[in-house]
VOBA-1610 file (N, C-alpha, C; in pm, whole numbers, padded with zeros to 5 digits, always signed):
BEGIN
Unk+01760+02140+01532Unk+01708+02031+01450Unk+01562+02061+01413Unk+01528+02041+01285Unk+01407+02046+01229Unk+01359+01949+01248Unk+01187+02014+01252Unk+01049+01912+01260Unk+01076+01757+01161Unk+01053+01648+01229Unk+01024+01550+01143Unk+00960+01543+01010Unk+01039+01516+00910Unk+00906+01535+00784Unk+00878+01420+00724Unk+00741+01437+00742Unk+00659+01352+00685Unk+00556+01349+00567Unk+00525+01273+00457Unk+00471+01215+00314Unk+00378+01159+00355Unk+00255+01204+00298Unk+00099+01138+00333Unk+00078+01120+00221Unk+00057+00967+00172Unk+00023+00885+00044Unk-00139+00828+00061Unk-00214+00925+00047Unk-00335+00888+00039Unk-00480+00944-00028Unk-00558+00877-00130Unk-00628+00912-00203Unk-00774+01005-00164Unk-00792+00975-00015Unk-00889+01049+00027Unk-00889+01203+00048Unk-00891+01320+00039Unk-00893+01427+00044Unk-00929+01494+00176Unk-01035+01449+00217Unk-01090+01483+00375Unk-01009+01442+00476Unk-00944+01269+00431Unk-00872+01215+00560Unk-00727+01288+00548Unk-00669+01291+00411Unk-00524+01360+00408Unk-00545+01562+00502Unk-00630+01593+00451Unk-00630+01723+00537Unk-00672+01701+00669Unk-00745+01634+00723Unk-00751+01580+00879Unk-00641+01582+00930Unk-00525+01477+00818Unk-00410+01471+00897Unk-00331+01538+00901Unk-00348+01614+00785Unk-00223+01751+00801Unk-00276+01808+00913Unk-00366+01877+00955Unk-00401+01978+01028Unk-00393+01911+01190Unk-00396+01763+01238Unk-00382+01745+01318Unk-00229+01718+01394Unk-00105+01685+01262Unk-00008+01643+01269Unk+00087+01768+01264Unk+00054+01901+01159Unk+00169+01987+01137Unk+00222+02083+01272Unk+00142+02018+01369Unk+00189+02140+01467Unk+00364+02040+01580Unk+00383+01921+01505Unk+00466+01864+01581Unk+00585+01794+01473Unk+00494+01795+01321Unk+00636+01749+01262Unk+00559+01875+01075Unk+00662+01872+01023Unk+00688+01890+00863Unk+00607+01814+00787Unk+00507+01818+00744Unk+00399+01784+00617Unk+00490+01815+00496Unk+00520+01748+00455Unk+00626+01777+00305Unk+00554+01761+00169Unk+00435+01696+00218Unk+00350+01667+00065Unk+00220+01542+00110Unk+00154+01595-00029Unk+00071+01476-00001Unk+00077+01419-00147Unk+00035+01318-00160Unk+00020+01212-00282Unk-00072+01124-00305Unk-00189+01151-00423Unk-00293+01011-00405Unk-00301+00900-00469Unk-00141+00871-00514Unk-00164+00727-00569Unk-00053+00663-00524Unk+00021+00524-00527Unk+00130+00490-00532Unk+00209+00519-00660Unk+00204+00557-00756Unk+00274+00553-00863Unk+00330+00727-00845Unk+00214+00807-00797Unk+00289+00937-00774Unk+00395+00935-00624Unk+00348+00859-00526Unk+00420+00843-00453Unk+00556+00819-00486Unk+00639+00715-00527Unk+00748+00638-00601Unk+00800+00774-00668Unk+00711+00916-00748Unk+00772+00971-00819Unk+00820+01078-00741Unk+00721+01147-00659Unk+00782+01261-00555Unk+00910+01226-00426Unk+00924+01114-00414Unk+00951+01089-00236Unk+01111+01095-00268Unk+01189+01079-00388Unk+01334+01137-00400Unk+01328+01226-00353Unk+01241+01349-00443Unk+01300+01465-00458Unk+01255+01534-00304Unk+01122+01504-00252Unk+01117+01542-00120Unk+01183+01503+00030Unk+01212+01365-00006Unk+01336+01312+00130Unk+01259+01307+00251Unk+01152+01259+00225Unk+01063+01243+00417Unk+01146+01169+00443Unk+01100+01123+00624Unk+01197+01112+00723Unk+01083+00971+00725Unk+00942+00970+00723Unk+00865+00916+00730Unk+00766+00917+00626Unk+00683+00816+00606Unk+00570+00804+00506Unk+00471+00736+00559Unk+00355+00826+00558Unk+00208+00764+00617Unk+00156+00697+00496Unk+00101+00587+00459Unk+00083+00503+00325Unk-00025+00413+00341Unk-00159+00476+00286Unk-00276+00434+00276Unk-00295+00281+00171Unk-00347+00172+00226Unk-00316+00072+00105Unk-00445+00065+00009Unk-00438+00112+00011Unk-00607+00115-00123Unk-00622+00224-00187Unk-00481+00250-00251Unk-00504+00340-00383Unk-00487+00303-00495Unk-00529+00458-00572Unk-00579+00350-00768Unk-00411+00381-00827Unk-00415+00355-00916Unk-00243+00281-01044Unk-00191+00219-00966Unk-00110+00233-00836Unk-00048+00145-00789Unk-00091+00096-00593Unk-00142+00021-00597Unk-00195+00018-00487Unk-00080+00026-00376Unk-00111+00044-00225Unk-00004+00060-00125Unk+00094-00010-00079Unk+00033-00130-00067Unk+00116-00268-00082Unk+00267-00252-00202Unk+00206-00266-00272Unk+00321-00257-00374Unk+00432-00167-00365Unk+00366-00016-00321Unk+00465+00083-00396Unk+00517+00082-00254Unk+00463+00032-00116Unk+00574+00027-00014Unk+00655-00047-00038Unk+00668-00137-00089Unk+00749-00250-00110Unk+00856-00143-00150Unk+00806-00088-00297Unk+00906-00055-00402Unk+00984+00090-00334Unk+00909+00163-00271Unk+00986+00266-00189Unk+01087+00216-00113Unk+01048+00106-00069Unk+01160+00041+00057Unk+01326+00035-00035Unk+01295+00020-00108Unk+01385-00057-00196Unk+01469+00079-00280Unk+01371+00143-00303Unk+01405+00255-00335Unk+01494+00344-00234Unk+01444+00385-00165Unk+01505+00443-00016Unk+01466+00414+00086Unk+01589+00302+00128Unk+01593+00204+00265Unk+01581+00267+00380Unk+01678+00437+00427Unk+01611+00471+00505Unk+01503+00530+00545Unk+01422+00558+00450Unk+01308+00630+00516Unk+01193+00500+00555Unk+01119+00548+00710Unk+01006+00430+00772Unk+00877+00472+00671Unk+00801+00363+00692Unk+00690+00354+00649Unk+00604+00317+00740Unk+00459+00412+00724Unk+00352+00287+00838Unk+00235+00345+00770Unk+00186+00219+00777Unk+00093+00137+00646Unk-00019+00279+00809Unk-00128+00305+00706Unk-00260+00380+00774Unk-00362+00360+00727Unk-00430+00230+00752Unk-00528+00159+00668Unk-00678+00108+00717Unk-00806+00081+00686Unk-00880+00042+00692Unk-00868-00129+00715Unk-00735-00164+00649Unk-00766-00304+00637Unk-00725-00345+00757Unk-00786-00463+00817Unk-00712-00494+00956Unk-00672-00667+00964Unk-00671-00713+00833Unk-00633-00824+00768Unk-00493-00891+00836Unk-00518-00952+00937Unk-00373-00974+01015Unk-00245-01063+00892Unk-00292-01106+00803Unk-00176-01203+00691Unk-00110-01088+00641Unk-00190-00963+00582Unk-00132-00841+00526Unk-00074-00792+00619Unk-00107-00746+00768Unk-00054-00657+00855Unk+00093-00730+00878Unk+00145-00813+00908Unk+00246-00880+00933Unk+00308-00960+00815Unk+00237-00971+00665Unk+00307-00929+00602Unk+00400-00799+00531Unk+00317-00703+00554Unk+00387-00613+00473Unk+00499-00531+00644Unk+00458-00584+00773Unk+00567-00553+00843Unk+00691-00619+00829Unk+00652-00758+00788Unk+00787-00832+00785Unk+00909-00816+00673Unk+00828-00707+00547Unk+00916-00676+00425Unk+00968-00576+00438Unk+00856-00465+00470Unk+00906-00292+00471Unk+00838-00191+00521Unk+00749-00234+00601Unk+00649-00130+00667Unk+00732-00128+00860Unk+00696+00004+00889Unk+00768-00021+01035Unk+00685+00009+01105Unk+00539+00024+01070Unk+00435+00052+01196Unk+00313+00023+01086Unk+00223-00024+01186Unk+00023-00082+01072Unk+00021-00032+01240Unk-00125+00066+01132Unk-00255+00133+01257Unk-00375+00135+01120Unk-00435+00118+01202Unk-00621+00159+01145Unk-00645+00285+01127Unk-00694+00307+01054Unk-00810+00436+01031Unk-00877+00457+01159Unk-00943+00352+01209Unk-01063+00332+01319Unk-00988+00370+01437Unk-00853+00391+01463Unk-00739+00436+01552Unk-00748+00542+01602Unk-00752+00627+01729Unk-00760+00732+01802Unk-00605+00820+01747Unk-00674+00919+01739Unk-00578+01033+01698Unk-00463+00987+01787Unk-00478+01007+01890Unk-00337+01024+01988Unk-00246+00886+01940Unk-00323+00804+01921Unk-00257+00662+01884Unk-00155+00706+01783Unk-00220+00788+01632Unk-00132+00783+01506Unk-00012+00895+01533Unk+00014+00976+01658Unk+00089+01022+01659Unk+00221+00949+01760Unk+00153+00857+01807Unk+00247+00743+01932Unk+00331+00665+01821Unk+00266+00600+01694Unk+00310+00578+01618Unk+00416+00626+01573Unk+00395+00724+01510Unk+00470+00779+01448Unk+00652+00832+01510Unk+00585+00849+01633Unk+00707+00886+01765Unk+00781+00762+01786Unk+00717+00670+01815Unk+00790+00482+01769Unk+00891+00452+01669Unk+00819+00504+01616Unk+00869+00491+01460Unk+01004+00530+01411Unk+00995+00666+01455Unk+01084+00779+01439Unk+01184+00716+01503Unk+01191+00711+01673Unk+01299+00634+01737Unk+01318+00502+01698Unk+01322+00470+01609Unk+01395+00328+01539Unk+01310+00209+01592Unk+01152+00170+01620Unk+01063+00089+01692Unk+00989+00074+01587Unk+00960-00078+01600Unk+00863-00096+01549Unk+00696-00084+01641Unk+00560-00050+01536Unk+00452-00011+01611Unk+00376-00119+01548Unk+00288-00208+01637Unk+00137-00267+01554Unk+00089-00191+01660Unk-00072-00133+01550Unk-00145-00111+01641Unk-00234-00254+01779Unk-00247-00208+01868Unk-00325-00334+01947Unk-00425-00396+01849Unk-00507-00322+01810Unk-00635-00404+01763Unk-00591-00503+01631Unk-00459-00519+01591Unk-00405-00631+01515Unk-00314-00707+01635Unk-00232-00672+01657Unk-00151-00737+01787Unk-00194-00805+01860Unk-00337-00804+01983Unk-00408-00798+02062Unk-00459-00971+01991Unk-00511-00969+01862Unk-00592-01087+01776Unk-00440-01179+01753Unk-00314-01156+01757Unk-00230-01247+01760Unk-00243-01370+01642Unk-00252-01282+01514Unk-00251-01356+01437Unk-00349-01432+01427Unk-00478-01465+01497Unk-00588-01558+01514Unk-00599-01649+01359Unk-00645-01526+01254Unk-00745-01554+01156Unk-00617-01602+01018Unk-00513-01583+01061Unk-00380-01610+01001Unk-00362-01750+01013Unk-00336-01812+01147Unk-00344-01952+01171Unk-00475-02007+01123Unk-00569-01948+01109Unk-00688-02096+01110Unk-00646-02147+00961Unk-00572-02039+00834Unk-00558-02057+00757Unk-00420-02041+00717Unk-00325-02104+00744Unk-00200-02052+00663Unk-00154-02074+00579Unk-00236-02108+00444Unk-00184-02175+00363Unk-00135-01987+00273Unk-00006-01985+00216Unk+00026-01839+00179Unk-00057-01834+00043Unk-00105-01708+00059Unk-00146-01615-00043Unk-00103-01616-00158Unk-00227-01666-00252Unk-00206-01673-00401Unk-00125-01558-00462Unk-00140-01418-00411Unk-00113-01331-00476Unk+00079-01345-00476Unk+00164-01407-00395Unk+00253-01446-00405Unk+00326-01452-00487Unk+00237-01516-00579Unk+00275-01625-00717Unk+00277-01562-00834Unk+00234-01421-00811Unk+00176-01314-00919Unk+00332-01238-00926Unk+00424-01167-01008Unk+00514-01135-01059Unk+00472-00971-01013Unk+00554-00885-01021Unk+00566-00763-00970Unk+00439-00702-01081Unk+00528-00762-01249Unk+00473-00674-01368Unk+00320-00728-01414Unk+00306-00835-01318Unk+00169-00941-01337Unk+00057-00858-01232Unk+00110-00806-01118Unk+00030-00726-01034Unk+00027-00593-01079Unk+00124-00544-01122Unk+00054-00378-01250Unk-00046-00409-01333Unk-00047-00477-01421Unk-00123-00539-01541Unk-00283-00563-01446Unk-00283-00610-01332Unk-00364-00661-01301Unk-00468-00565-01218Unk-00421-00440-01159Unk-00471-00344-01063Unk-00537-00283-01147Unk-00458-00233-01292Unk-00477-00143-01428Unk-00590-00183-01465Unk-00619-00292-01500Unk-00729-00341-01574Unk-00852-00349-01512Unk-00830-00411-01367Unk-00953-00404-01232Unk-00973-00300-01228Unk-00938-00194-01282Unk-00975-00035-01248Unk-00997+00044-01362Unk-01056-00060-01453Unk-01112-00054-01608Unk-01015+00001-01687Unk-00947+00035-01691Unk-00835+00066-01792Unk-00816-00080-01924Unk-00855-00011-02059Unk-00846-00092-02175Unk-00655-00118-02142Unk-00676-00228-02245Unk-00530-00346-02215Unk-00456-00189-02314Unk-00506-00149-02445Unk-00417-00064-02458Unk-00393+00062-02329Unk-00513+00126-02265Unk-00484+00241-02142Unk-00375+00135-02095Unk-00398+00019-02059Unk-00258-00031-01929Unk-00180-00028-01991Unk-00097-00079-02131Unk+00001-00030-02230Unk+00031+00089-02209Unk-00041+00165-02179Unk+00034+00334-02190Unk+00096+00360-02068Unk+00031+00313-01996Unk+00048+00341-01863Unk+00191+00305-01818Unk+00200+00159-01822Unk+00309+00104-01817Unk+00440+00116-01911Unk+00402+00184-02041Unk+00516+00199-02165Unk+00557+00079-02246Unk+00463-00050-02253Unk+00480-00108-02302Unk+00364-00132-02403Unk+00404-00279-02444Unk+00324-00297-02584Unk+00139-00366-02550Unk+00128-00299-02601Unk-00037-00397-02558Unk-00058-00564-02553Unk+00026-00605-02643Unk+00021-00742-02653Unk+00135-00826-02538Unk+00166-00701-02457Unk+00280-00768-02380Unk+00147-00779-02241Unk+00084-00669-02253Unk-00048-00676-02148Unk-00146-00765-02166Unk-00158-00839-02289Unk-00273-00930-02317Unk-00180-01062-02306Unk-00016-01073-02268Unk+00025-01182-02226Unk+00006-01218-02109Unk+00045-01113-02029Unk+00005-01105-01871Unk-00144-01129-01810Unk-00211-01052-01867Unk-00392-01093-01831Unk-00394-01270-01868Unk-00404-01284-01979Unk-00450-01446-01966Unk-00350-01542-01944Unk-00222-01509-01908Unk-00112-01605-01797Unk-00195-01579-01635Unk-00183-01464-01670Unk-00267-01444-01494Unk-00411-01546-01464Unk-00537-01546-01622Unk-00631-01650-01610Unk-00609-01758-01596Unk-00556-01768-01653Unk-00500-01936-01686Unk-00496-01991-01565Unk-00314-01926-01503Unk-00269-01966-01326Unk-00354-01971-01250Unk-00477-01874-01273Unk-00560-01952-01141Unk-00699-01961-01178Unk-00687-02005-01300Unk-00874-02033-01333Unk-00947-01946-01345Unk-00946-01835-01390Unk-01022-01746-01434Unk-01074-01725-01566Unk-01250-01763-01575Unk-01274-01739-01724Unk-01353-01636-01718Unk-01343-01525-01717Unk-01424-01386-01751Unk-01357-01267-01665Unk-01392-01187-01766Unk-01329-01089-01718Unk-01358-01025-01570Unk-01491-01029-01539Unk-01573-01099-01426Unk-01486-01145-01315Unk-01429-01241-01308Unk-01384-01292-01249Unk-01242-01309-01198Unk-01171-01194-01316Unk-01076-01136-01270Unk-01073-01025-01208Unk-01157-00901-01219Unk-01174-00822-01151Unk-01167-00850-00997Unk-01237-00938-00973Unk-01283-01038-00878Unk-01162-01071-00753Unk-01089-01138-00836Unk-00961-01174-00812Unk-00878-01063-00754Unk-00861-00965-00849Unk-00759-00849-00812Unk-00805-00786-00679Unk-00964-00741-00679Unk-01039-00677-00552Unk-00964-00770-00447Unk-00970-00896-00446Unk-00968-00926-00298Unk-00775-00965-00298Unk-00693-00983-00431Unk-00552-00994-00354Unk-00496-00882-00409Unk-00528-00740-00492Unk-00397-00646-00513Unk-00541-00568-00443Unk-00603-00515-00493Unk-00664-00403-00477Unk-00732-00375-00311Unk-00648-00368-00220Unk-00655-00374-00083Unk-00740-00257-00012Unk-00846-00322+00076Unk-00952-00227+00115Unk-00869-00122+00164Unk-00877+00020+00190Unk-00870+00167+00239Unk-00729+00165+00354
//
């Protein structure tokens, strides 16, 4: 039986070769990828066993395209490898399609315990989300605006926070520009946003998810 193979979806360059070089001596590095949208395009044709999936990348942020991988191909695990330590996200995106959340700030030996969890059909939180037990989740549970936002309402919306003209997000997406200037000001409207300002704003803190 061959090495585990594993898909590193992440935009940083220093941290993705860190991890190859610390990981290839125990499983298969099959690729790396720095966006979600390239992710979604390679992970057919390569068939990891696993996917390490950074949530704060540009076209399609991590959040999303785990979702859409899940869905895409049910068996392969996912575990979110993130900066963010946002307990509503961490246990949301475990409860949809992620099978292990660890930190960046996480000891090497940790992301490979993970991963070994993982592999044997377990789910992993790292402690330093686990440990807080949801704290900062309860003081507030009222659910997340971003909810309410439509799959094609959160493309439209990452695209543009990441300066892309409404026609660049048209291209991007293959649609019509005016189908993107429906989506931007349905998106203002729904939650009060008058400037562009202030949508940017918006996207930073519910699609565009810290590292």
């Amino acid at each position: 039986m061959g090495k585990p193979r594993i898909l590193i979806a992440d935009d940083h360059t220093l941290v993705v070769e860190a991890f190859k070089r610390y990981l290839e001596s125990e499983f298969e590095i099959v690729g790396t990828v720095p966006d979600g949208r390239k992710l979604l395009e390679v992970a057919p044709a390569l068939m990891p066993d696993l996917v390490l999936l950074d949530l704060g990348m540009p076209m399609l942020n991590g959040f999303d395209a785990g979702r859409r991988l899940k869905k895409l191909l049910p068996h392969i695990s996912i575990i979110v490898l993130t900066a963010n330590d946002d307990c509503a996200m961490a246990f949301e995106a475990l409860g949809e399609w992620a099978s292990g959340y660890l930190l960046k700030s996480s000891a090497s030996s940790e992301l490979v315990k993970s991963i070994r969890e993982v592999l044997r059909g377990n789910q992993y939180v790292t402690p330093q989300i686990a440990n807080r037990k949801m704290e900062a989740f309860m003081r507030d549970p009222r659910p997340s605006r971003i909810k309410h936002l439509t799959t094609r309402q959160r493309e439209v919306l990452q695209l543009l926070a990441e300066g892309r003209s409404m026609k660049e997000a048209a291209f991007e997406l293959q649609v019509a520009t005016r189908t993107i200037a429906f989506h931007k000001y349905r998106i203002m409207e729904e939650h009060g946003l008058r400037t562009n300002s202030e949508l940017v704003m918006f996207a930073i803190k519910n699609v565009l998810s810290a590292g």
